[in-house]
N, C-alpha and C positions, 0 to 999 in steps of 0.2 A: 842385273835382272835375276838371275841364279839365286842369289842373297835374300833377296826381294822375296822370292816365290818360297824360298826355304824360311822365311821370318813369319809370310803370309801361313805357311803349312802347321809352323809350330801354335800360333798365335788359335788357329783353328782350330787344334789339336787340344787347346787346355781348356780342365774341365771347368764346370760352370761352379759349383762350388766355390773354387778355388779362385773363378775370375772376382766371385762378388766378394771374395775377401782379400782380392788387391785394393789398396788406399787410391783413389783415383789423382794422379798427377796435377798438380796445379794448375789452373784455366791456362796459362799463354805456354806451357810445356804439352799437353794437352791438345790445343789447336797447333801446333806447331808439328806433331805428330799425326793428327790427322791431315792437314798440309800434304807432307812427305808420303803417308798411303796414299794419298788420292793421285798423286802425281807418279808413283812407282805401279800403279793400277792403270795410270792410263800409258805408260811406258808397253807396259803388257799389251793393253787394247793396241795401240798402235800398230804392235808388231804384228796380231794375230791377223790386220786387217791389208796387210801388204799383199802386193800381186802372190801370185803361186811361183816358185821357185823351183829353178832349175830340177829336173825328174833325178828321186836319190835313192827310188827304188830298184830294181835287179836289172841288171844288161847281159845276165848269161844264163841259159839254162836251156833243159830238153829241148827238141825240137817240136812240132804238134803230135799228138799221138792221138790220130782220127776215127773217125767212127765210133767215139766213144756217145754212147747214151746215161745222159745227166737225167735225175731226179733232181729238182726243185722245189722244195715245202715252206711254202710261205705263211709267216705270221699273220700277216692280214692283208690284202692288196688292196686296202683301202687306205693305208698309212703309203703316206708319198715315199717316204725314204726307201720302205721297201720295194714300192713298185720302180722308185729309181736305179737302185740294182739290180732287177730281174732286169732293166730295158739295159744297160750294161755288161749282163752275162751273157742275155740272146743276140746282143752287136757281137758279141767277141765270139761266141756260141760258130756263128755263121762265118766270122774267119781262119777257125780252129779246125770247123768241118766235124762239129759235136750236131747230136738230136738232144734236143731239151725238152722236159714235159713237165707242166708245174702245176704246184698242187697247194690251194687255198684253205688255210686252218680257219679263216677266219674268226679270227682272236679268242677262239673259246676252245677249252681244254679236251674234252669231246672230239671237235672237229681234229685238232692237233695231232694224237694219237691214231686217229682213223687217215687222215694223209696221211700222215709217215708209215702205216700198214700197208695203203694204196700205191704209196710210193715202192716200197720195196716188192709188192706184186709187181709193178712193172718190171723187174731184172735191169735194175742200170748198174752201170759199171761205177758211176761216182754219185756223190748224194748235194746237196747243198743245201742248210738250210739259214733261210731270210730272216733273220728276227726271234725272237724266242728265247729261251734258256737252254742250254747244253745240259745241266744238271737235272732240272725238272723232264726233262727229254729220254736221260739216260735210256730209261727201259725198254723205250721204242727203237734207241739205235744201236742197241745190244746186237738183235738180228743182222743189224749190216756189220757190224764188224765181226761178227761168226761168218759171213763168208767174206769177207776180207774186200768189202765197199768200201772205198777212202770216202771219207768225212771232211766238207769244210765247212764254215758257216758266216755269217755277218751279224755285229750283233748279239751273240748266245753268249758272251759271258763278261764280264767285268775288266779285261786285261785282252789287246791285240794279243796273236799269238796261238800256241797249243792251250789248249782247256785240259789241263791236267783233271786226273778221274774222272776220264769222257774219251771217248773215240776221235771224237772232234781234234783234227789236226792243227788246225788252224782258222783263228775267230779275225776276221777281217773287222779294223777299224779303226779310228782316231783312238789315240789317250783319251779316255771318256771323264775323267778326272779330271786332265786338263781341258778339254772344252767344257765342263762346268766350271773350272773355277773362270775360264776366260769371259762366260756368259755374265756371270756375276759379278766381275769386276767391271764390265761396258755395263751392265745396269748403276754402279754406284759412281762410275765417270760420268753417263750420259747425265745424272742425278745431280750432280757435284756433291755426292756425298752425303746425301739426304734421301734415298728409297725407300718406302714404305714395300715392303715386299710380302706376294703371296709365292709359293712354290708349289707347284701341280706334279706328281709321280705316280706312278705304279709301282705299289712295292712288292705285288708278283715277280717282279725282274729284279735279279740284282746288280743288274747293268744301271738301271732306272734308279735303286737308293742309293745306290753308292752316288749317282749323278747329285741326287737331292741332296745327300748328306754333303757331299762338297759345297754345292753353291749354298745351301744354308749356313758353312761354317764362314765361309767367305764372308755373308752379311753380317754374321753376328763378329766378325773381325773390324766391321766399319764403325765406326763410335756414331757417327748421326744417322746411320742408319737403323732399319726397327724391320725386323722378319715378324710378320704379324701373323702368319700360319703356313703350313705346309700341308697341304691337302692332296691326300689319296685318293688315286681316281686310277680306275683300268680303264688302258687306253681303247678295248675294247669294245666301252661305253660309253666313251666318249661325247658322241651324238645325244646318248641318250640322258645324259646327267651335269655336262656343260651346261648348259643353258641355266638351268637350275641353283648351278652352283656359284653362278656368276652372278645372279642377283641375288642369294644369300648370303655374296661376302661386299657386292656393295652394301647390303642395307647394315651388315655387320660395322663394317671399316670406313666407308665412306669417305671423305676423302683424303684420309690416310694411307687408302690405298692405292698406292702410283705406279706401283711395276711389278709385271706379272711373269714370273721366273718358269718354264717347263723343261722336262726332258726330252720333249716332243714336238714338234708346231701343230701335230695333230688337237691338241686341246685348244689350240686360238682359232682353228677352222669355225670353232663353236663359243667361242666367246666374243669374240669379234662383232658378231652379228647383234646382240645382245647389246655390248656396249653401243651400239650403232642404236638400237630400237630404244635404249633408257635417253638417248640425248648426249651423252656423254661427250666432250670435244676430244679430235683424237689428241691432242698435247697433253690431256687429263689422264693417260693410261698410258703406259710403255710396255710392250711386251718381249720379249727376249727367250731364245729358244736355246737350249743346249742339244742342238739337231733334230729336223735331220736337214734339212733347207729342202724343204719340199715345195713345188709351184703355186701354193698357196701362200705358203710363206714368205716367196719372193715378189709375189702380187702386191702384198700388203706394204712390204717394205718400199715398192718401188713410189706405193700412189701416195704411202704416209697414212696407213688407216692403223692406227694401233702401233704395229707392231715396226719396231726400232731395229730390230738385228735377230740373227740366226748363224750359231756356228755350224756353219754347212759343212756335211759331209760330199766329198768327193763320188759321191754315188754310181756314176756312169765308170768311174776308173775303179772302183772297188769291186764294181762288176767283172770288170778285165779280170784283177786282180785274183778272184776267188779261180775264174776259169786258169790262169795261170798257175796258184797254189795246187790245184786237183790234177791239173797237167804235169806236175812235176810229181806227182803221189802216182800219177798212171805210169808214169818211168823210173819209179822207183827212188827218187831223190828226195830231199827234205825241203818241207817249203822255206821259204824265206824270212816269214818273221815280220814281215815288211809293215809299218805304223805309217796311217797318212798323218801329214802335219795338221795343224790346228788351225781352220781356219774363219776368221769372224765375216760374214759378212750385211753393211748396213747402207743405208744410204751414199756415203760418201763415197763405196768401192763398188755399189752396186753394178755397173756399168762392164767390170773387169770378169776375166775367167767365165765367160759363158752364163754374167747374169740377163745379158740383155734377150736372152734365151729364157729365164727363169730357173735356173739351175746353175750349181757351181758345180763346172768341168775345167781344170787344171788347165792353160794353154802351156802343157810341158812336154808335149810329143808323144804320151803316154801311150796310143794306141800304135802309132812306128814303133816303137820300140819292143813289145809285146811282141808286134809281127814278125819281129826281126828277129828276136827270142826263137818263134817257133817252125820261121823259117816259112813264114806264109806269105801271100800275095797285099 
């Protein structure tokens, strides 16, 4: 599989130029090729869509360090993913023996600067922020690292981990890479290798192009597949330019167009309805989310309306997670580094890990173990 993903990677990687001036292989060499991607593509899918697996996250560290008062600045609480990790840090919030106070940017750049102002007037001891960019952020979180506020975030940059040239300690999340290419490779298995693809991004984020530019290399790596555009959208406005753009790219593509690739599920909240009001049948449109598995998106998948799969993020344990990463900043120690696995889920797994809930929550003990961590009840 390793092989696979490293063949997948370089194959994405070569430029267009150069592709159109490879001689194209002779038809039964050709088919025989495409064959073997589609079958090392759904080897992939397969895996991504297994139960959650034994917890491979941390079993030792501080104990609680209480009374601490958290700042939380959220990108939008209107985006499911993020309000799924605010409900994960205020669970864990309340076994830690932390005050939390959370502050809504609501997806515009204005507001963003003015929370994180608000937020550092309140005097908290750690920061947290939901969603966003670390980089475009920097200047606001200057202040908290001049008095020496530890920093963590979900989300804010391209790579789980520290955010080098940022205060930002550590950016809680999947391989956002790899759940784009996994999103893209279950749109060309569900397809058998035939998608007609749009791709929806925000390229204010560079969590968000890096997502697109993956799953689009992916497609253009399928020989019968056709990426038929990649469309920028701020997830901001989602509400207000979905609608819109969903029947300017049927009238464009029509029924060429078969699967609708995002970085979000936020933009099927708003297209959905849309293909619902033109007539559309839902087998006529697939949708596919490269995160965040928000209760909308679990909706959709469960009833069959559109939307085919979502690599969900672990949201309720990334929540734990972040309160654990800033609990170990408050004792002085280094966080962990910790990557959630990748995981797809569609119909056929729907039922496992906390779908029948509408959310994927890991059943790996994650919140015992935390506890255990901190020495809490």
């Amino acid at each position: 599989m390793r092989s696979f993903l490293l063949a997948l990677s370089c194959a994405c990687l070569l430029p267009v130029a150069a592709a159109q001036d490879v001689v194209p292989p002779p038809l039964p060499v050709a088919a025989a090729a495409a064959k073997e991607f589609l079958t090392a593509a759904k080897g992939v899918v397969d895996a991504a869509q297994r139960p959650a697996t034994a917890w491979k996250g941390p079993r030792n560290g501080p104990r609680a360090q209480r009374e601490k008062r958290v700042a939380v600045v959220a990108e939008d609480l209107h985006n499911g993913g993020i309000l799924g990790v605010i409900d994960g840090v205020l669970e864990a919030a309340r076994v830690i023996g932390w005050h939390v106070k959370v502050f809504d940017s609501r997806g515009t750049a204005d507001l963003r600067l003015k929370m994180l102002a608000n937020a550092l007037s309140s005097h908290p001891d750690g920061l947290i922020i939901a969603g966003g960019d670390a980089h475009a952020l920097l200047p606001a979180l200057g202040p908290f690292a001049e008095r020496n506020i530890p920093i963590v975030g979900w989300h804010v940059a391209a790579q789980a981990g520290p955010v080098p040239g940022t205060p930002v300690a550590m950016n809680v999340s999947s391989n956002p890479l790899e759940v784009a290419r996994v999103t893209a490779l279950a749109a060309i298995v569900q397809s058998g290798g035939r998608a007609g693809v749009v791709i929806f991004t925000d390229s204010s984020f560079q969590i968000a192009r890096e997502k697109a530019e993956a799953m689009a290399a992916v497609v253009r790596a399928c020989s019968g597949c056709t990426l038929l555009e990649v469309r920028d959208m701020a997830i901001s406005r989602c509400q207000e330019l979905m609608p819109g753009a969903t029947r300017a790219l049927l009238a464009r593509y029509g029924k060429r167009w078969t699967y609708a690739l995002a970085i979000n599920d936020i933009y099927f909240d708003y297209a959905a309805p849309v293909l619902t009001q033109v007539g559309l049948p839902n087998a006529a449109m697939a949708m596919l989310s490269a995160g965040d598995g928000s209760e909308s998106a679990f909706l959709r998948i469960r009833t069959g309306t559109f939307q085919t799969g979502t690599v969900a993020e672990p949201l309720n344990l990334q929540g734990w997670q972040l309160v654990d990463e800033l609990n170990r900043l408050f004792a002085g120690e280094n966080v962990t580094g910790y990557e959630s696995p990748v995981h797809l889920v569609t119909a056929d797994n729907f039922a496992e890990d906390g779908g029948d809930r509408l959310f994927y929550d890991p059943a790996n003990g994650y919140r015992d173990i935390y506890r255990r961590i901190w020495q809490s009840p």
